[in-house]
N, C-alpha and C positions, 0 to 999 in steps of 0.2 A: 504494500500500500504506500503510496506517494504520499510527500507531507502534503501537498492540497488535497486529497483522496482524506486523508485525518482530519483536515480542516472543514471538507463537505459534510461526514460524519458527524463532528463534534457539531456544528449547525445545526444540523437534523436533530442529534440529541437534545440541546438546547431549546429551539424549537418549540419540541413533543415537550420538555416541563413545562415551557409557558403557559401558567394556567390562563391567562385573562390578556386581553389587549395590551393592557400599558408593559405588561411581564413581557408579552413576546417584540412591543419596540423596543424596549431593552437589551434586550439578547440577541435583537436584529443586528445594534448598535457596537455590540461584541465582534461582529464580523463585518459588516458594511460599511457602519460609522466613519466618523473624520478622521480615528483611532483605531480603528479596528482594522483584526487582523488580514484581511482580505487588502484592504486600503493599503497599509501599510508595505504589504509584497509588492503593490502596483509602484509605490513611488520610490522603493526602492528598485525599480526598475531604470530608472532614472540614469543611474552609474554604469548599467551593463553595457555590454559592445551590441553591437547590433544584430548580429545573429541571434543573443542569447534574448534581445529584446521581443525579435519575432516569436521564435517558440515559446520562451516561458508566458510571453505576453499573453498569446492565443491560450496557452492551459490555465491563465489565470482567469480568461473571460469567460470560461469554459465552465470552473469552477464557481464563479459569480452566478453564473443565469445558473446554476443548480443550487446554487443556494437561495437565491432569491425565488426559482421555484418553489420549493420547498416553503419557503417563508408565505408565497401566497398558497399554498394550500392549508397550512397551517392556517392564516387567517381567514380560512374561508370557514374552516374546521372550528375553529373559535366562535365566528360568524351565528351556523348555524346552531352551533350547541346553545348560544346565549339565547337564539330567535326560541327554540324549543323549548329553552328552561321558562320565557315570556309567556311564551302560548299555552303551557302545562300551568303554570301557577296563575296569570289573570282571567278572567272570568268578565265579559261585558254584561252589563244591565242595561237594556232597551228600555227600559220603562223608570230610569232617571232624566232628574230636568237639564237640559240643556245648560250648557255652562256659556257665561258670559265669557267677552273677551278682558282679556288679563291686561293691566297698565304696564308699558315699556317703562325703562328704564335707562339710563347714560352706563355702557359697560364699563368695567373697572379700568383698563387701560389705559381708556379716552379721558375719564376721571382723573385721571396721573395727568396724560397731555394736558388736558385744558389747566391742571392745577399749576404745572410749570411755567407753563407760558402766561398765567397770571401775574406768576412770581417775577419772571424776569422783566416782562413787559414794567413794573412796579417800578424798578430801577433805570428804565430807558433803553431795555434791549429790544429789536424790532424781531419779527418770525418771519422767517422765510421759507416757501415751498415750492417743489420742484418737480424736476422727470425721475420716477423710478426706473426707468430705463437708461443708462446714461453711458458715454462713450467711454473706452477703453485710457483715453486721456486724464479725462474729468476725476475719474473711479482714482484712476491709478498714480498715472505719471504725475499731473498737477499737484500731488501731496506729497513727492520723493520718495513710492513706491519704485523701489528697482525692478528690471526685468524678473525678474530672479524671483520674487518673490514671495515666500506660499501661497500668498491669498490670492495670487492669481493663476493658481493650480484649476483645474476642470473638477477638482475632489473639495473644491472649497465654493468657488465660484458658478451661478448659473448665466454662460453665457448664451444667445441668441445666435443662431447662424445669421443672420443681416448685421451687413459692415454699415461702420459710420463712412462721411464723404473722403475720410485717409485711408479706407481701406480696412483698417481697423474695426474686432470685434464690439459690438456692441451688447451690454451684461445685462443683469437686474443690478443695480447700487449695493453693495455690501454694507455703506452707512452710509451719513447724509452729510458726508465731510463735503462730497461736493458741490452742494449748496452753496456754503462758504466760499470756495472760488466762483461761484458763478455770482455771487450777491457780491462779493467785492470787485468784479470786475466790470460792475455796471453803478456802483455806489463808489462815494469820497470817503476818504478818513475824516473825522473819528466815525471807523464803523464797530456798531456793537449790535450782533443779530445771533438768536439761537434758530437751530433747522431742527425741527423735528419729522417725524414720520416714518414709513415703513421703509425696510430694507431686510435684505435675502443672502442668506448664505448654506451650505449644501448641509444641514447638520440637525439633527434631530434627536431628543432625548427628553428628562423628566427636567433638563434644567435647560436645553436648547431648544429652538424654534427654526422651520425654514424659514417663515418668514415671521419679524419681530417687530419693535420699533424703538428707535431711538432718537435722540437731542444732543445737539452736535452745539456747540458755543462759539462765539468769534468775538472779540474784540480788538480792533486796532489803533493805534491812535500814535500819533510821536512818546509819550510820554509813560504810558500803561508799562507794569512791572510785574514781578513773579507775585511780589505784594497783594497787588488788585486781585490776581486771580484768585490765592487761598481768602482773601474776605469775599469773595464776590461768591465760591461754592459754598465757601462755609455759614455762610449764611443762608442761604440758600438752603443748605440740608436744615436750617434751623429752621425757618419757614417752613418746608414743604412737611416735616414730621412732626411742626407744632413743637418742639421743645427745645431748650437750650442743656437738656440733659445726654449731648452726647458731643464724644469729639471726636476730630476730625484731622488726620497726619497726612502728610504727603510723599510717599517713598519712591525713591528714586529709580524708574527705569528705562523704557526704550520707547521709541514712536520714530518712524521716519520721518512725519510730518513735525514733531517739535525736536526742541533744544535747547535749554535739556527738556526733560520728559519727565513726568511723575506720575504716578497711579496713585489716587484718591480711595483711604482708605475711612470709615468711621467705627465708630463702638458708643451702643448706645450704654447708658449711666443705670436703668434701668429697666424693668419689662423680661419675655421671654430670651432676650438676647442679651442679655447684660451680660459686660466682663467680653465680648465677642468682635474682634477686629473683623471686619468685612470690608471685601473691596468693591467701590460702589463707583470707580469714574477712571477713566485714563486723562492725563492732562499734557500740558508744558508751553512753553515759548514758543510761537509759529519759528517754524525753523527759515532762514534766511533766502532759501532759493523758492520756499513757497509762497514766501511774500512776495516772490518777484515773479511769482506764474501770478499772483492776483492782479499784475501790473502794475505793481507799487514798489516803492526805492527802499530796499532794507537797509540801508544806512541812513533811513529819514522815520520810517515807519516799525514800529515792534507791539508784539502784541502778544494776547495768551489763545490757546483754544482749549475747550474740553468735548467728552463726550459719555453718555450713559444710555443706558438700557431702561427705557420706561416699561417695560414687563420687571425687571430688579428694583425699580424703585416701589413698584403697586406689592412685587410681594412682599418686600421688606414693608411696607404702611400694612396692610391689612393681613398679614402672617401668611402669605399662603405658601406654602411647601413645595406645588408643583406646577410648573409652567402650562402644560398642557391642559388644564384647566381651561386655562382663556380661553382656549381654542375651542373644545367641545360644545360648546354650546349649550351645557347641562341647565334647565331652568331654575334646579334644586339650587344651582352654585348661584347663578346672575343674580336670582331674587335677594340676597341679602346685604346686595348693592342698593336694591330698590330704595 
């Protein structure tokens, strides 16, 4: 038996435990994933020579459509057993009253959006909105993304076979950095605008979404400093969770697009998370060749940018454990938004 032959197997096996839906995306995730082990042989494909790219390549696709066969028979499997377990235990009553319709309600997410954009709007930042479809430029290059680099891997990114007018592919937005270039390159400094909205990336679990949504920050102006930005978030987390019981550090890491770079952590004071550092934002310095793709003189112009996850910010406010929530559409869950 060949290790992908072990690897089809162990799928299968996995699979067959998965008692329920959310169990078998999981387990999906184990082999499929942006992580997983399937994925993983694929981009290490990357360094072989080229013969070895063809064969292994072809057995690895080989082993993919049988695993993802598999995965949808399972879910079909799943499917029916839940339809049958419905149909054995409910019981209709023809001779009850007719049910009124139900009052809608604003979903949890958009409760986050609209709350944000209260927040910053308060201080003088403008919202900008955009194309979800956006060029390979915009996405990428405009932000000191290199050729190179994962996120614009096929295992990350969903691109579109239709080119933009360079030729170039054209995606769904990974995030709405690109906003930010296109608002400052039709706007003057001082510019200060937040982007939010959805954005798409190849990845699915109980804490990821294919598609999600986020809030991207800009501020630029000759004089803005690393200063403005940690009061400008931190207050911000203080507003949007209503307390000044938590605080908020800036640890230092990576972004092409800034310089330096910091991830935005908090801890709240009290509650079910007390004592608990979470990382809640990526930040830093607009790095110097992106200020000069917005069409402005980085030796005259400096700024900060950030960006977060408005699904991370709703579940850290209202406690909720699992992403995929949002998405379902359960009424049991939306009504106690009502």
């Amino acid at each position: 038996m060949t290790d992908l032959d072990r690897l089809v197997r162990d799928a299968e096996d996995a699979f067959a435990q998965a008692a329920d839906a959310a169990a078998l995306e999981n387990a999906k995730a184990k082999f499929l994933g942006k992580s997983g082990a399937l994925t993983e042989r694929l981009k290490a494909l990357g360094a072989a020579d080229v013969e070895t790219k063809k064969t292994l390549g072809a057995q690895i696709n080989n082993a993919k459509q049988e695993i993802e066969h598999l995965l949808a028979q399972r879910r079909a499997a799943i499917a029916d057993a839940e339809l049958n377990s419905r149909l054995s235990s409910e019981a209709i009553d023809v001779s009850l009253d007719g049910r009124g319709r139900g009052v809608g309600a604003i979903h949890p997410v958009i409760r986050t959006w609209r709350r944000v954009e209260e927040i910053f709007h308060s201080i003088g930042f403008d919202v900008a909105d955009g194309p979800e479809i956006e060029s390979d430029w915009m996405n990428f290059t405009a932000l000191n993304n290199p050729e190179n680099h994962p996120a614009r891997s096929m295992q990350d990114t969903f691109y579109l076979e239709k080119k933009d007018e360079t030729g170039l592919p054209l995606l769904l937005r990974t995030h709405t950095s690109p906003m930010q270039v296109r608002y400052a390159k039709t706007h003057t400094p001082p510019i200060k605008v937040i982007a939010p909205g959805r954005t798409y990336r190849v990845d699915s679990d109980a804490t990821h979404s294919p598609m999600f949504h986020q809030v991207e920050g800009l501020w630029i102006a000759q004089d803005v400093s690393f200063a403005d930005l940690k009061g400008v978030f931190t207050n911000f987390l203080h507003a949007f969770f209503e307390t000044d019981q938590l605080q908020v550090r800036f640890r230092p890491s990576f972004f092409p697009f800034t310089e330096p770079s910091a991830e935005i952590d908090m801890k709240f004071e009290s509650g079910p998370l007390k004592g608990r550092w979470l990382e809640i934002a990526g930040s830093g310095q607009v790095h110097p060749r992106v200020v000069r793709n917005f069409g402005l003189d980085p030796e005259r112009y400096i700024g900060f940018a950030f960006g977060t996850g408005l699904e991370r910010m709703t579940m850290l406010r209202y406690g909720i454990g699992d992403l995929r929530l949002f998405f379902e559409n359960d009424l049991r869950f939306l009504r106690q938004f009502a």
